[in-house]
C-alpha positions as CSV (number, residue, x, y, z in Angstrom):
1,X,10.2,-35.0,-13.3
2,X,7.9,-33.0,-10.6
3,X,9.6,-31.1,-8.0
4,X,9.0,-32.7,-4.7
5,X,5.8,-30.1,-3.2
6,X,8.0,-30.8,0.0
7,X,11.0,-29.9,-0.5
8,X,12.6,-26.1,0.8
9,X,15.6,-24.2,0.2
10,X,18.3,-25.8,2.3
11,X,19.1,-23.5,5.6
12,X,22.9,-23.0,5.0
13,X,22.4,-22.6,1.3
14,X,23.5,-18.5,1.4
15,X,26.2,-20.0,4.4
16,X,28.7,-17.7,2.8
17,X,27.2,-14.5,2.6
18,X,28.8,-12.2,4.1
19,X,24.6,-10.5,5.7
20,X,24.6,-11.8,9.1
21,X,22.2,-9.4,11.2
22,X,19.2,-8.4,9.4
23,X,17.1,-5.3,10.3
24,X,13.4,-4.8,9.7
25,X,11.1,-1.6,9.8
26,X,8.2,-0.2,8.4
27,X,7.7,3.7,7.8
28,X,5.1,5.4,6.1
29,X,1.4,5.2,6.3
30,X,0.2,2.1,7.7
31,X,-0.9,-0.7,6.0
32,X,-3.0,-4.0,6.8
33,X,-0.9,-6.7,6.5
34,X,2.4,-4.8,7.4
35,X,2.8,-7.6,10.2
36,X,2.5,-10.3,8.3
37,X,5.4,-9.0,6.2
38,X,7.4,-8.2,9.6
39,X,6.6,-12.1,10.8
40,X,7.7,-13.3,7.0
41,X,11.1,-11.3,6.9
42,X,11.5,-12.3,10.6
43,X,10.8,-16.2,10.8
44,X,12.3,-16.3,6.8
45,X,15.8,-14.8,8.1
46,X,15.9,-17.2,10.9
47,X,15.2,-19.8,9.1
48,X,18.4,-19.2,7.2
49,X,20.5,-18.6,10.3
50,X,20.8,-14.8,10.1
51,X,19.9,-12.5,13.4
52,X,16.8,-10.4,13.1
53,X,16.8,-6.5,14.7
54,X,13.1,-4.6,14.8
55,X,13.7,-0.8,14.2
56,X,10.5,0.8,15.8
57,X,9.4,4.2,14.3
58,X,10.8,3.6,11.0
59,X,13.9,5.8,10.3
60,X,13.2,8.1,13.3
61,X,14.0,4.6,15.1
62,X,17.6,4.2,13.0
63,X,18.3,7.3,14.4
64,X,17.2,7.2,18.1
65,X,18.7,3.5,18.1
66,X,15.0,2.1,18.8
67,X,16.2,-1.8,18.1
68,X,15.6,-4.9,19.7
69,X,16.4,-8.5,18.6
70,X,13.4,-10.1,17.2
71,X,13.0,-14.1,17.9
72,X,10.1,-16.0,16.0
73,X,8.1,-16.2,19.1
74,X,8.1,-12.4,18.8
75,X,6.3,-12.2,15.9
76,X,3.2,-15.1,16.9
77,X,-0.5,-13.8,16.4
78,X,0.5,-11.0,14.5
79,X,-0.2,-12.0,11.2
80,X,-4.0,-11.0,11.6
81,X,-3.8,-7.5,12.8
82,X,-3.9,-4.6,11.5
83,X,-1.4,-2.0,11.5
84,X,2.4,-2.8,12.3
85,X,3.8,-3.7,15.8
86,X,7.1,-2.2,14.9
87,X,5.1,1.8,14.6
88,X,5.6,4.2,12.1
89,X,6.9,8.0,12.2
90,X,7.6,10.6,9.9
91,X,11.3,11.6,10.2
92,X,12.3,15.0,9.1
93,X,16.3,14.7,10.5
94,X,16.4,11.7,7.9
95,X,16.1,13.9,4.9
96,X,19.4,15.6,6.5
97,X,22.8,13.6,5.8
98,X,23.6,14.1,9.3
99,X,20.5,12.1,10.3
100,X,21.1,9.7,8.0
101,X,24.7,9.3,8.9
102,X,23.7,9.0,12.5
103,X,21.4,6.0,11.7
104,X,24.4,4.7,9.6
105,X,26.7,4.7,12.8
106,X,23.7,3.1,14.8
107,X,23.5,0.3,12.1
108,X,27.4,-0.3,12.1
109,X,27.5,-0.4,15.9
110,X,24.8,-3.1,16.2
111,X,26.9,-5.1,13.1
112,X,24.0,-4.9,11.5
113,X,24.8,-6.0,7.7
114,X,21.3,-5.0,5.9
115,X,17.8,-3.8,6.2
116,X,14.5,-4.5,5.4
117,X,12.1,-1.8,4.8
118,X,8.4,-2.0,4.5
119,X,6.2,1.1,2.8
120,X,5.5,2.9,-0.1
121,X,7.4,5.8,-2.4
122,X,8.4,7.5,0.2
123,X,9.9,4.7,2.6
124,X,11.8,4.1,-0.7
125,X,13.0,7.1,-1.4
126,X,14.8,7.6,2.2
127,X,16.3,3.9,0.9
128,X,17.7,4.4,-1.8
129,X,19.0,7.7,-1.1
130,X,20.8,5.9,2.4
131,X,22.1,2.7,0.1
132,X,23.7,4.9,-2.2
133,X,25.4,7.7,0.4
134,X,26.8,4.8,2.7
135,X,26.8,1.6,-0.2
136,X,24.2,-0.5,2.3
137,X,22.1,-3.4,1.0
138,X,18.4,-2.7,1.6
139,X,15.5,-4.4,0.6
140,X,11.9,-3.1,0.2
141,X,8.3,-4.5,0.3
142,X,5.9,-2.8,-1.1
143,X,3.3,-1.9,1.7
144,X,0.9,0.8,0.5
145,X,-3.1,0.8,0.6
146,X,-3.1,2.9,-2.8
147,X,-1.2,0.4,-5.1
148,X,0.6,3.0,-7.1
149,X,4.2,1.4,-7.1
150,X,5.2,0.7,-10.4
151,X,7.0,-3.0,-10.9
152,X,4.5,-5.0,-8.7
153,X,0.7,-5.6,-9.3
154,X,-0.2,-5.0,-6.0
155,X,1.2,-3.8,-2.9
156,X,0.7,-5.1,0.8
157,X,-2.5,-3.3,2.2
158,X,-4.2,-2.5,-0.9
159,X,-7.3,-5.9,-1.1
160,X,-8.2,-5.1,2.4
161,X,-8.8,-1.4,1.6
162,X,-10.5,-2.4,-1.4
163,X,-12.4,-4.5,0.6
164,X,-13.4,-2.0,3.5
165,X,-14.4,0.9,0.8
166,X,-17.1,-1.9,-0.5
167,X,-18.3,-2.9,2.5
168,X,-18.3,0.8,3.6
169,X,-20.4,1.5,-0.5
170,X,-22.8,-0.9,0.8
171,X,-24.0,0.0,3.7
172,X,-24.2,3.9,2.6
173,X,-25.9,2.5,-0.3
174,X,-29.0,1.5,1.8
175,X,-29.2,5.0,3.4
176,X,-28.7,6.4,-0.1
177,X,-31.8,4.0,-1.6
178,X,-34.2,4.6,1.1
179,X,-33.7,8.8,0.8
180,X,-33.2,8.4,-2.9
181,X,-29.8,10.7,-2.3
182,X,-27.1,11.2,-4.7
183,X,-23.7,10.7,-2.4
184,X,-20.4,11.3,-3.2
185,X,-18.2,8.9,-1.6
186,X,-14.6,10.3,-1.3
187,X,-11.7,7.6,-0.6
188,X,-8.0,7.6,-0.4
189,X,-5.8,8.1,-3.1
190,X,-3.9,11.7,-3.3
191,X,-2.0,10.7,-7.0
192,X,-3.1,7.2,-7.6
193,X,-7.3,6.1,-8.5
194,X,-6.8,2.6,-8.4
195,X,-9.1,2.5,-5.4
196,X,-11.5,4.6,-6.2
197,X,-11.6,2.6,-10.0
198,X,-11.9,-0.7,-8.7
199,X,-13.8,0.2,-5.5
200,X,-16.2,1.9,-8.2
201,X,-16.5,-1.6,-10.3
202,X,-17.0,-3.7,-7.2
203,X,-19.1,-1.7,-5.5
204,X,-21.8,-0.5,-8.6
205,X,-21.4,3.1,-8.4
206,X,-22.3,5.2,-11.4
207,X,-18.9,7.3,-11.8
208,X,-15.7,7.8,-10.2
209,X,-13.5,10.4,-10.5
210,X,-9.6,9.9,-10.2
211,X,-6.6,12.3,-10.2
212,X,-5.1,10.4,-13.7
213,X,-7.9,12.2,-15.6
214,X,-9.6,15.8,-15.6
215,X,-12.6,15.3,-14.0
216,X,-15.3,15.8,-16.8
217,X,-18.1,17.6,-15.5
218,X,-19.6,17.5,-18.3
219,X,-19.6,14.3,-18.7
220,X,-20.8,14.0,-15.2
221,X,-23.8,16.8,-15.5
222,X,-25.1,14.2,-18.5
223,X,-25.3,11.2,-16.5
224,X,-27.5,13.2,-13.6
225,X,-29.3,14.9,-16.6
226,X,-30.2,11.3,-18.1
227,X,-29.6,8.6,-16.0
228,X,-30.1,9.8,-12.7
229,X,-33.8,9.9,-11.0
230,X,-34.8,8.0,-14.2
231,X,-34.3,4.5,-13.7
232,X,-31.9,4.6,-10.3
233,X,-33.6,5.5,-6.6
234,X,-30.1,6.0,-5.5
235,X,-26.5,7.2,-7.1
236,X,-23.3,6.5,-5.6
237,X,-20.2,8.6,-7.1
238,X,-16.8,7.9,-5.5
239,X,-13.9,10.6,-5.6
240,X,-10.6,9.7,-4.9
241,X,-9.1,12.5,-2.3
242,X,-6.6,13.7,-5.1
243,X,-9.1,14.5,-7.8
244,X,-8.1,17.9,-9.9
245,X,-11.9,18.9,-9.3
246,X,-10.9,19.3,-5.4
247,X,-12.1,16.5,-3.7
248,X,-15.5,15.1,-2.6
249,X,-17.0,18.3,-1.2
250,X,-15.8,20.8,-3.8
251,X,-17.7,18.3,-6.3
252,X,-21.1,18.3,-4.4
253,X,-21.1,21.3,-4.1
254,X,-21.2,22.2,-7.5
255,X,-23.4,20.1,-8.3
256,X,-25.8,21.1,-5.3
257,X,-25.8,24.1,-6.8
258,X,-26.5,23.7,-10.5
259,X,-29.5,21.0,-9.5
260,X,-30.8,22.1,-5.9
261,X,-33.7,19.3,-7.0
262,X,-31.7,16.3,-5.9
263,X,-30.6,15.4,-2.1
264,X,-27.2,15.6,-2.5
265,X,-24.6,13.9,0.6
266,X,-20.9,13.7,1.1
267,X,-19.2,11.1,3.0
268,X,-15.0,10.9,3.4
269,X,-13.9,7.4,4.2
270,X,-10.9,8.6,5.4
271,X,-8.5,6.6,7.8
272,X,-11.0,3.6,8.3
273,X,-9.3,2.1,5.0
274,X,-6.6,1.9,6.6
275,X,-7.2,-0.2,9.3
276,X,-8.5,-3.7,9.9
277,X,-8.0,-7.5,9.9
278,X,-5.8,-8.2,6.5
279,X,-7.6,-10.3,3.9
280,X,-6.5,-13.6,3.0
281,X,-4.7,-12.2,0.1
282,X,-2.8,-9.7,1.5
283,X,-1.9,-12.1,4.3
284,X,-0.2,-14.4,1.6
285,X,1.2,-11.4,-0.5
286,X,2.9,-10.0,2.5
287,X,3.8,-13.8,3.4
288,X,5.9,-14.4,-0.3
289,X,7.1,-10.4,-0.3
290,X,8.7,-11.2,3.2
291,X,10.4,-14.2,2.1
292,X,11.5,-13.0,-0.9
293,X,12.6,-9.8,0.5
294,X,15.5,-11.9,2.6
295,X,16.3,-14.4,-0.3
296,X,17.1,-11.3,-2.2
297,X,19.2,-9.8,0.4
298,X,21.1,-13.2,0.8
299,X,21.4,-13.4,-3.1
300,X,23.2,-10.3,-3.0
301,X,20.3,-7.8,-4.4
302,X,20.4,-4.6,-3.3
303,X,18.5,-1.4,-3.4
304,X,15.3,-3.3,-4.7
305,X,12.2,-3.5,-4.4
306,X,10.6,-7.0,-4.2
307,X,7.4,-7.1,-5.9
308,X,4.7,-9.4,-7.9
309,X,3.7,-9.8,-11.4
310,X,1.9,-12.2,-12.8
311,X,2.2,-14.2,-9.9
312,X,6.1,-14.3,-10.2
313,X,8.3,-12.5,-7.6
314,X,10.1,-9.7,-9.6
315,X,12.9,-7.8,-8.0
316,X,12.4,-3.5,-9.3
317,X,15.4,-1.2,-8.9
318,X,13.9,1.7,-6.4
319,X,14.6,4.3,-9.1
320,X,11.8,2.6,-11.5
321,X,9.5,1.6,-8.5
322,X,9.4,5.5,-7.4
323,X,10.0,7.3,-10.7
324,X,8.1,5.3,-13.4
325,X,4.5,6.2,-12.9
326,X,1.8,3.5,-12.8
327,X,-0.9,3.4,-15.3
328,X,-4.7,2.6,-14.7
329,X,-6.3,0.5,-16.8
330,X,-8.4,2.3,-19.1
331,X,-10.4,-0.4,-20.0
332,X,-11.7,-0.5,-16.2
333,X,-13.2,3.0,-17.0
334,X,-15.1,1.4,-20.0
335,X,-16.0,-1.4,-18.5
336,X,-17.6,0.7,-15.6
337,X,-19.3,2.9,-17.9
338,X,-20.9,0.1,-19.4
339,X,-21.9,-1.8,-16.3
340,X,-23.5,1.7,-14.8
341,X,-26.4,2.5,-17.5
């Protein structure tokens, strides 16, 4: 028998757990489609009766008390913009067990049961670190532009960056044809390539370089040597920041100076990937990570991280999501080897 398209969880299905007051933050670098997750973990826990608290400035926030009750009206015509309404902060006095005992107090005295957090490794860390001192349930979404959480094929923020680096490819591509220029495009991603690959696939460029893998000069030297002013009136290379070779700049220059013939350019993307309207898919990503994010809570899950493979929700301990590195696909290197002759 087909299950009825229609039919929805039943509001007072998790009526006895004990999770009563949910709070939400986000921490970390920002991420487009961070406010779509905040609206899906806010409307989702109200839909199941529970109370919904908005920590601004991530765990700076827990410990300056920076709450406030969070209706659904609060988060209407958010779900397209960028950034995250809740704000983000680094917090130094939460890597101290007196900070994070503070925030625990601040929790306790709002009767606040469990908590939401939104970001990447480092969001996580603080997490699990804080669930295990003082036993609390938390619950992350993966919001991170560079996609290197193990556990979950893709994080919140990381299509639209994708996204921007190609439109951003394009456009230099027409000032790079016109000159006949060789630029190297340098885009985020201090330990993960996943950007820079994939960004290097969709957009056509001729190499990348990413920090999984020495950067093979020679390898590089042979394609300007052969391919390079013979069949191409442009060249676009893109660098991911965290390359061992030093980045963008450290590259040109090199080469600048072992074939002064060519018109060498740099250009740094830099915190424009960040921002921005959320695509359509991270829109609906952050909509099913929100939701599951509070059915795992209610389901008693803690100190995991809800994530998507294969177009299944999959709940990750933190420890794998943080420790357990996340490969690239080597056959994406081959594939745009092959597609850049």
């Amino acid at each position: 028998m087909k299950e009825n398209i229609l039919s929805m969880p039943a509001p007072d299905m998790y009526s006895d757990c004990r999770i009563k007051k949910i709070a939400v933050l986000t921490s970390g670098g920002d991420a487009p489609g961070m406010n779509a997750a905040i609206r899906a973990v806010t409307r989702s826990a109200i839909y199941f009766g529970r109370e919904v608290v908005g920590i601004y400035y991530g765990y700076k926030g827990m410990i300056n008390k920076n709450f406030q009750i969070m209706k659904s009206g609060d988060v209407s015509n958010i779900i397209q913009s960028g950034g995250t309404i809740l704000k983000s902060a680094r917090s130094k006095e939460f890597m101290t067990k007196e900070g994070r005992e503070k925030a625990y107090q601040n929790l306790k005295e709002e009767n606040i049961d469990a908590l939401v957090v939104i970001g990447g490794d480092g969001t996580f860390t603080g997490a699990r670190i804080f669930a295990q001192e003082f036993n609390f349930p938390i619950v992350g979404v993966p919001g991170t532009i560079d996609n290197d959480l193990f556990g979950t094929d893709f994080t919140v923020g990381y299509d639209t960056a994708l996204n921007t680096i190609v439109q951003a490819v394009d456009k230099i591509r027409d000032t790079a044809t016109a000159h006949e220029r060789l630029f190297f495009i340098e885009v985020m991603g201090r330990d993960a390539g996943f950007l820079a690959l994939n960004g290097g696939i969709a957009a056509g460029s001729e190499a990348v370089l990413i920090p999984e893998f020495e950067t093979d000069m020679g390898t590089l030297e042979t394609y300007i040597e052969t391919g390079y002013r013979k069949n191409k009136k442009s060249s676009i290379v893109l660098v991911a920041e965290g390359d061992k070779a030093g980045g963008a700049f450290s590259i040109a220059s090199k080469i600048e100076r072992e074939y002064p013939q060519y018109d060498v350019r740099v250009t740094v993307l830099g915190h424009v990937q960040r921002g921005g309207s959320p695509t359509a898919s991270d829109r609906i990503l952050a909509g099913r990570l929100g939701v599951a994010a509070i059915e795992a809570l209610l389901d008693d899950q803690k100190s995991v991280m809800v994530g998507i493979e294969f177009d299944e929700i999959v709940h990750v301990p933190f420890n794998k999501a943080i420790k357990n590195e996340k490969s690239v696909n080597q056959h994406l290197l081959r594939v745009l080897r092959m597609l850049s002759i």
